[in-house]
C-alpha angles and dihedrals in degrees: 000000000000137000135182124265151176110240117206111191086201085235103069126037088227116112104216106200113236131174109232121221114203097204113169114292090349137088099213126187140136127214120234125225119256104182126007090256095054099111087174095065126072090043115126109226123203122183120181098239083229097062088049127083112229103205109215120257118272106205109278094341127130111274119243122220112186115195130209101256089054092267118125144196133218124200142175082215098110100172090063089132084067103066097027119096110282113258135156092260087047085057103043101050088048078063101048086042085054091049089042080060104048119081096201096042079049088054101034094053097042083051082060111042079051097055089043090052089047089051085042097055099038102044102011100053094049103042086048088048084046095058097028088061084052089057097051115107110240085236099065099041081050097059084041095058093042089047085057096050098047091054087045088058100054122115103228082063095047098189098129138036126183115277131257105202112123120259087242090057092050092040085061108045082045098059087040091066095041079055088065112037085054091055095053092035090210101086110128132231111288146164120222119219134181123212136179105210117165090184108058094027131185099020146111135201150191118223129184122298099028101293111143116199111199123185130228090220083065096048083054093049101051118076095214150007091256085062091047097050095049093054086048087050093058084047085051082053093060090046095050092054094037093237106161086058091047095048089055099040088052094049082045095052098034089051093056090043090056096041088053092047089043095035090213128095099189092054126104102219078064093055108033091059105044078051103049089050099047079050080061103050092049094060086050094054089044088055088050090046092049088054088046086056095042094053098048094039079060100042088049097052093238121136105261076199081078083062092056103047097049091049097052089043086054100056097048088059085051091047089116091074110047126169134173116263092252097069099031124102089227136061119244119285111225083063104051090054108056089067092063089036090051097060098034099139119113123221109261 
């Protein structure tokens, strides 16, 4: 069998044109002369196939033959795997050439790489950052959380001021939470802290490394203790499970996953749906941190009535912004409640 080809000798950019004979075991061809002084041409060259690296085919693009003495040929020739010695590569990219041609074994497979990337972001992703977070030593979370505080602190932010609740109010809410955490005996280790912030209002939150950040917009808004340390016990919630790691380790995974399917960073299609599933997961990490409440306002013999009310009521301070649940961090809220409203009733 032969086939034409363009020889290049790796020293010099010129193609010399040379007709390939498979024979056997062997790539044959001799290059003919193309001026008197030419002492390259007119040489017979012979390469055992098996020293030579066959690249695999590239659509309708030219096929690349690289010899052993970093020469190379280039040919049109495109069935060149059926001529060559049988081998399990051989084999293997005859197959991957039958599925390139064939428009249902094309869908069929893309339906399926799609379906595998959605599992893989909405239970892989979650169960990697999970473990991941395990893995991570408390140090390091710790320096994380405090990194993130500290930025949050600073004053060309200006999301938080210092707070001006008295020394006698912290002191109580506090003591409140320690309460409780003495009572169920499983809170985890935390730091307290009491901000004044305008700008994100009644809230609390829960960052990395057990640092809890509570407003006193929040303070103001709630009519007793018993409100504020429910709501600290959902933050303890997020600081049993690591949340705040593992939110950041999951938005960090899933982005990289969609920019390597989409292969584009600056698109949105990259962005939107790396956003809309760590929206997910965080749904998912508010519902484990309302168990988590439920279960220690239980344990510690306070009303999770008190959860309910001061999220309601908190809503309804945030009921300028409003956003459908699909696109919200949080679950909704009427559904969150009825759990805690469900089991209202304090030990005697």
């Amino acid at each position: 069998m032969q086939f034409e080809a363009d020889y290049f000798d790796g020293i010099s950019p010129r193609a010399k044109r040379v007709l390939v004979a498979i024979d056997h075991d062997y790539f044959r061809f001799t290059i003919q002369p193309s001026d008197p002084d030419d002492t390259v041409s007119g040489l017979s060259h012979e390469y055992l196939i098996k020293d030579c690296h066959v690249q695999a085919r590239l659509g309708s693009g030219k096929r690349l033959i690289d010899l052993p003495d970093n020469s190379r040929l280039e040919t049109d020739f495109q069935y060149l795997e059926q001529y060559l010695p049988p081998k399990a590569a051989n084999t293997f990219w005859r197959a991957v050439h039958f599925a390139e041609g064939h428009q249902l074994i094309i869908l069929l497979a893309f339906i399926g790489i799609v379906f595998a990337s959605l599992a893989l972001l909405k239970y892989g992703v979650p169960i990697a950052a999970k473990y991941a977070a395990i893995a991570t030593p408390p140090e390091i979370e710790r320096d994380l959380g405090k990194q993130t505080l500290n930025a949050l602190d600073h004053e060309k932010l200006g999301y938080f001021t210092a707070s001006t609740l008295s020394s006698t109010q912290q002191k109580s809410i506090a003591n409140a939470l320690a309460r409780l955490c003495n009572r169920t005996g499983e809170c985890p280790v935390y730091q307290l802290n009491f901000r004044k912030s305008p700008q994100i209002g009644a809230n609390a939150f829960a960052l990395p490394g057990g640092y809890i950040v509570i407003t006193d917009e929040l303070v103001e808004l709630a009519k007793n203790d018993d409100e504020i340390t429910a709501v600290l016990a959902h933050e303890l919630g997020h600081v049993k499970g690591r949340h705040a790691l593992r939110q950041t380790l999951q938005g960090t995974i899933s982005g990289l996953i969609v920019i390597a399917i989409t292969g584009d960073v600056s698109t949105i299609a990259a962005g939107l749906p790396a956003l809309m599933l760590n929206m997910s997961y965080s749904r998912d990490l508010e519902l484990d941190a309302d168990d988590y409440a439920l279960r220690s306002l239980k344990n510690a013999c306070l009303p999770s009535k008190s959860f309910a009310t001061i999220l309601l009521r908190l809503e309804k301070s945030h009921s300028d912004v409003s956003v459908p649940e699909m696109v919200s961090s949080h679950p909704d809220t009427k559904a969150r409640v009825i759990p805690f409203l469900k089991n209202h009733s304090q030990c005697t």
